[in-house]
N, C-alpha and C positions, 0 to 999 in steps of 0.2 A: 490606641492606648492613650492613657493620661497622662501629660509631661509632667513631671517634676516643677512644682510650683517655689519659685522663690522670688524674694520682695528687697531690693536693695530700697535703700533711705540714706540722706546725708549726715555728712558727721557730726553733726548736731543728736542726731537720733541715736547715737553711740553714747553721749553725754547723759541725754536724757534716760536711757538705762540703765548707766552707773548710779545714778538719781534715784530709781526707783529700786534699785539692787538696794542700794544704803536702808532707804525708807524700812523695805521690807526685814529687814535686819532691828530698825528699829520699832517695829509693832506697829504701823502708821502708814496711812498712805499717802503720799506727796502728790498733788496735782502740780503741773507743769508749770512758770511764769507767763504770763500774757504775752511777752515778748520774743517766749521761746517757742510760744503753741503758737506764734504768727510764723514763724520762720520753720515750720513742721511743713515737710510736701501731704500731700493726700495720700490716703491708703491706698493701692493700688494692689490686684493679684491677674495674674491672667492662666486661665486654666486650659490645656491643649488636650483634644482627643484624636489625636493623628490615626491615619487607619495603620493596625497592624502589619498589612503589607499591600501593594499595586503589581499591577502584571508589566512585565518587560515587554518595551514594545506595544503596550496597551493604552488605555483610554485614560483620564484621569479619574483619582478615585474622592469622592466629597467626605470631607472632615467639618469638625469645628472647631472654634477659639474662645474662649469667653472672656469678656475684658469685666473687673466688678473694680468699681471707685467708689471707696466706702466713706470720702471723703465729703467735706459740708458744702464742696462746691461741684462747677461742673467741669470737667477736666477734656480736653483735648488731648490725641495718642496718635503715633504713628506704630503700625505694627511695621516690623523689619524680620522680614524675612532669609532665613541663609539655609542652603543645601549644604554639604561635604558626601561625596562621594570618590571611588576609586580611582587612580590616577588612569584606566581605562576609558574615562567617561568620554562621548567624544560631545561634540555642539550637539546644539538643538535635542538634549537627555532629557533634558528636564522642563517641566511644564508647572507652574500654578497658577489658579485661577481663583477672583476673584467677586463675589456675587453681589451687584448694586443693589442695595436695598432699593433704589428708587423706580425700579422696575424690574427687578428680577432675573436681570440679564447676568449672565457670566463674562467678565472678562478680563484679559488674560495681564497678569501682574508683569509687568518689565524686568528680567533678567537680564543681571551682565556675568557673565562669567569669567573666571580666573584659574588660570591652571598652575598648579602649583609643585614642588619634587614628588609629595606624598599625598598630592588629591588634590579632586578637583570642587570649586568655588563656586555656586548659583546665589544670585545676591539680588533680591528686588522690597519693593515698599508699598505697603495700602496705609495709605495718608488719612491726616483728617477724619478720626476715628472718633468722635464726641459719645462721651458718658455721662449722663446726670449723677447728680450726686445722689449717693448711698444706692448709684443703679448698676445694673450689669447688662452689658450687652454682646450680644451671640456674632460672631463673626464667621461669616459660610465661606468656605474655602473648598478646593481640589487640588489635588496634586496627583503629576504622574510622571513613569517614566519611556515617555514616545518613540525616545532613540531615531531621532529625526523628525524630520517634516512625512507630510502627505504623499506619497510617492517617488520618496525622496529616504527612504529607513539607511540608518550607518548599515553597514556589513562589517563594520569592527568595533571593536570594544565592549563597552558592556559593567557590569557590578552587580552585587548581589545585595544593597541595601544603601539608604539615604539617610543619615545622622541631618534632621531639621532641628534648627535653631529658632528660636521665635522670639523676639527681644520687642521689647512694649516700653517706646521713649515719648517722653514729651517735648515737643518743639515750643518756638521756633529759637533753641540753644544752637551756641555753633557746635559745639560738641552734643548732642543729644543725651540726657541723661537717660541711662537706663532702669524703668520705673519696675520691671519685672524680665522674666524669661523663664523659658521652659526647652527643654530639649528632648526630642523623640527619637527612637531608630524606627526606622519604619523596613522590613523585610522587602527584597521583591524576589518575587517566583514568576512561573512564565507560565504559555498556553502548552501545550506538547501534541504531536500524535505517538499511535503507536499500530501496531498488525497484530492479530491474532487469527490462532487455528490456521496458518498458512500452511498448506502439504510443504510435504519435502521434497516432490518429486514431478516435474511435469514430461508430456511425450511433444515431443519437436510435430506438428501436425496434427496434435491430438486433439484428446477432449479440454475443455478449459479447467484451472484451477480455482477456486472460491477459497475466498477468505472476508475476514472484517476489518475496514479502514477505521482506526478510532481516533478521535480529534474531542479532544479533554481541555476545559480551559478551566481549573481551579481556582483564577486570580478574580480579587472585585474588580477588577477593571472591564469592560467592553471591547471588544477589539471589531477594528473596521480595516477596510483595504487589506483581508488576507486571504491568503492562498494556501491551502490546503492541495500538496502536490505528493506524487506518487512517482520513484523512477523507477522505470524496467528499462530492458533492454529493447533494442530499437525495434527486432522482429516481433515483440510483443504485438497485442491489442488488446487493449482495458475495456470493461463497458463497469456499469453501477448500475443496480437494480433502483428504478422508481417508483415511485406511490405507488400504482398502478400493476408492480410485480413484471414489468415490461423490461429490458435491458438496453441499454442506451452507449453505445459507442461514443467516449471522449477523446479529443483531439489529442494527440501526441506532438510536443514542441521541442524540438533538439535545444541540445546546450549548444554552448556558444562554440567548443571545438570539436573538431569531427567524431572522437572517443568518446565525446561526452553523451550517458543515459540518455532516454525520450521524458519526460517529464509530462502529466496527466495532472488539473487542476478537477480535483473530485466533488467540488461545489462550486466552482467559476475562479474565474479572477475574481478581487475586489469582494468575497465573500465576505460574510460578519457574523460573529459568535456572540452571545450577551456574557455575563459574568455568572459564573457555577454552570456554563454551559456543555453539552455534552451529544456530540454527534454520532452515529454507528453508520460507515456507510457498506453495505456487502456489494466485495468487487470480484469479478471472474476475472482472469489475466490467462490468455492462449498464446500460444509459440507456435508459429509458423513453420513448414518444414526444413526450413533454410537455417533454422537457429541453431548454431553453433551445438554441439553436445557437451555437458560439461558443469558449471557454477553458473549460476548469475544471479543478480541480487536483484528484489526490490525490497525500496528505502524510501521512506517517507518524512518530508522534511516540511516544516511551515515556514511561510516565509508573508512579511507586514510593508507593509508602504513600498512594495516593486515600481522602480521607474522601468524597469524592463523585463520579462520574466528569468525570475529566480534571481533579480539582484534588487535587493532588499535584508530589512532584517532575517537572520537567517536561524532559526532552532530546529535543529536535525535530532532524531533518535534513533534507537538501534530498530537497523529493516533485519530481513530476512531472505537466507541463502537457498535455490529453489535449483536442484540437480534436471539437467534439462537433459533427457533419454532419448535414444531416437526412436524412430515412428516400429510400431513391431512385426516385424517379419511374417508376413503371414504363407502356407505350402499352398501352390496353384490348386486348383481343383483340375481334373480331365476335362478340357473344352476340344472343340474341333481343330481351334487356334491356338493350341497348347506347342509346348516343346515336343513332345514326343514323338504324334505325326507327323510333324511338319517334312524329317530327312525321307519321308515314303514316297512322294512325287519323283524325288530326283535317283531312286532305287535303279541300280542298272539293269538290277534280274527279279522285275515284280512279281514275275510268274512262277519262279522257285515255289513258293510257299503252295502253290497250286496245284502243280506236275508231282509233286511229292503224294499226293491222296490217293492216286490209284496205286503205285507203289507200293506203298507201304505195308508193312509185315502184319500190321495191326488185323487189318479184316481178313487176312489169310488166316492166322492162327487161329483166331476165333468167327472160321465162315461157319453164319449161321447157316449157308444154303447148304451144307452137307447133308443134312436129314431129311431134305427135296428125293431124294435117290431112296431110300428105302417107302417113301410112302406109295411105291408100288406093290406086286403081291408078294415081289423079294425072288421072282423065277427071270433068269435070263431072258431077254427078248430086244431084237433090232433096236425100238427106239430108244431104246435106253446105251445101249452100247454103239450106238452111230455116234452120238457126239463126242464119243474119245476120239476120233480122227478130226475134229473141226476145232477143239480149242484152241491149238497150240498157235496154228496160224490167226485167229483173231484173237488173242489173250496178247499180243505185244500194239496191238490198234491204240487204245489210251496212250503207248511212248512215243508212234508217232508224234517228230517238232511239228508238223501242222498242227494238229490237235492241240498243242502247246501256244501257240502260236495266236490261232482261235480265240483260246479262254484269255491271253491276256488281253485281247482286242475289243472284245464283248461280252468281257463280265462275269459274273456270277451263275447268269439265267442259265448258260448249261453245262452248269458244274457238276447237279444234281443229275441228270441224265447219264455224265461220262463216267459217274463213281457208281452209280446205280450199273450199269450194262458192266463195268470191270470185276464189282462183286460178282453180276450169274456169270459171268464166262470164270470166274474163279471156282464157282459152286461146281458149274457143269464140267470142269476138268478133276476136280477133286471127286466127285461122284464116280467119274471113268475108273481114275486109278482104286481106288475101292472094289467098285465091282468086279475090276481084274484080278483081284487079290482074293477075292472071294470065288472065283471062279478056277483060280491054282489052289487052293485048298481043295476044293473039291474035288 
């Protein structure tokens, strides 16, 4: 923006006002006495285009000054520089910079600061400022606010704007008179990240969760030496997708005490952002089975000039709460190594389930061998009525315990055999009583 331009002159130049107030009152215009246009300073205006606003913790951002002496001669200036800022402010806030014409270099103008009940004071001078007469001349300037040295950032304090003063004296007075001044606000906003599309829900063992890590830096300034960090919880593991579409596992670095997040830098340490820059990183974050069931958060904080990690300047935003499920229950399937068979080896009576098959009522009720016995011509005859005297004694053979005894020894193979012979001696006794009954009938 453009300071407010005003032109102080000595009290001589008050006189000479009232002078030409009169004149103009009387129809006429009065030039000035010879001896009074000698003891006149020169015209003098300084114009400031200070930037709207710099990033917190950021780079410096380039302005200009314009000094015009519209006077007949050539005038010498010292610009005098002042900040005011919030009684937050801590050292090393504030930066300006200053660009030699004589080679183009930038460098940095001498700050002393002063702290005061209700704000704090940055006070320095670019000297020796020559302007020809009726010329104007461009003064390149930067200003920022660093919040520290080089890896070296405050972790406290802070403000939201810098009221610059710009005062254009001429030396070598012992009091310096002041030949102009202009005053700016100049805003500061910061870098930020933020999260999006993070589920709500992850499984302790499971699949990974995806989301987007965004890292927004709206301010003119540049920022160097940051860290763009991500915290989970400690059973996590972060990867970030690369050019490539490949996923890439990042180191996780504990805080300083035991409770404290694992902390993930999603671009490196000492990463850099330019001004109106804008990054999207897509991160997975997995939970191992050991992870707690329950909340947990990840929150993503930036943080500028770390002498160690995560101490430095610090801007934190709102992360996000991620319900952590446990792994899901899945029903065995029947293996050989299941639950089920496993209590059969140690069975006291394996053979139960064995010795019951010729027993049972089942093939008596419905012996198909019954209809064995009429497919003769249906007349009486020996061999058919001899085998009512022979079943009774071999029809209890299968309750033989040897026979019992056998099968659980050797299996299966001749199970088929002893239920096979138990059926015909069940036929060939039920065919006897039949034909008996057919034979008292008649």
């Amino acid at each position: 923006m453009s300071g407010i331009v005003r032109i102080r002159r000595a009290s001589r130049a008050v006189v000479a006002a009232a002078v030409l107030g009169a004149a103009a009152v009387c129809g006429s215009v009065v030039v000035a006495a010879p001896a009074a246009s000698a003891a006149e300073p020169s015209q003098t205006s300084l114009t400031v285009r200070a930037p709207a606003s710099v990033g917190f913790a950021g780079g410096p951002v380039a302005f200009t000054e314009d000094i015009t002496n519209s006077g007949s001669a050539e005038a010498r200036y010292n610009l005098e520089l002042k900040t005011v800022t919030g009684v937050g402010t801590p050292p090393d806030s504030i930066v300006i910079d200053y660009k030699d014409p004589a080679d183009g270099a930038w460098r940095s103008v001498l700050l002393t600061m002063t702290r005061g009940d209700a704000s704090v004071v940055y006070e320095g001078t670019v000297a020796g400022l020559t302007v020809p007469a009726g010329g104007t001349r461009k003064v390149d300037l930067r200003i920022g606010a660093p919040m520290g040295l080089p890896h070296d950032g405050a972790s406290n304090g802070g403000f939201d704007s810098i009221t610059l003063r710009s005062d254009l004296t001429t030396p070598p007075h012992l009091h310096d008179r002041v030949e102009a001044e202009a005053t700016s606000t100049i805003k500061v906003t910061s870098i930020g990240s933020s999260l999006a599309h993070v589920p709500a829900t992850a499984v302790a063992g499971g699949a990974p969760i995806e989301f987007d890590a965004v890292l927004d830096n709206p301010t003119p300034s540049d920022y160097t030496n940051l860290g763009d960090v991500l915290f989970v919880d400690k059973h996590a593991t972060v990867q970030v997708r690369t050019a490539d579409g490949s996923w890439r596992t990042l180191d996780k670095v504990p805080g300083t005490a035991p409770d404290d997040p694992y902390g993930v830098y999603l671009q490196g340490r000492d990463s850099s952002l330019r001004a109106g820059g804008h990054l999207v990183a897509r991160v997975r974050v997995s939970y191992d089975a050991t992870t707690p069931t329950g909340a947990t958060g990840v929150n993503p904080c930036v943080f500028v000039n770390e002498g160690q990690p995560f101490r430095g300047t610090t801007m934190c935003s709102t992360g996000a709460t991620v319900q952590v499920q446990p792994a899901a229950t899945k029903t065995p399937e029947p293996t050989p190594t299941s639950s089920a068979p496993m209590p059969v080896p140690s069975s006291p009576a394996p053979s139960a389930p064995v010795s019951s098959a010729p027993t049972s009522s089942a093939p008596v009720s419905s012996a198909p061998a019954v209809p064995v016995v009429p497919a003769s011509d249906g007349t009486p005859s020996a061999p058919v009525a001899a085998p009512s005297t022979t079943p009774a004694p071999q029809a209890s053979a299968p309750q033989a315990p040897a026979a019992d005894a056998q099968l659980a020894s050797t299996g299966a193979d001749h199970t088929a055999g002893l239920v096979g012979g138990g059926l015909v001696l069940t036929g060939l006794g039920a065919g006897a009583l039949w034909l008996r009954r057919v034979l008292r009938r008649a």
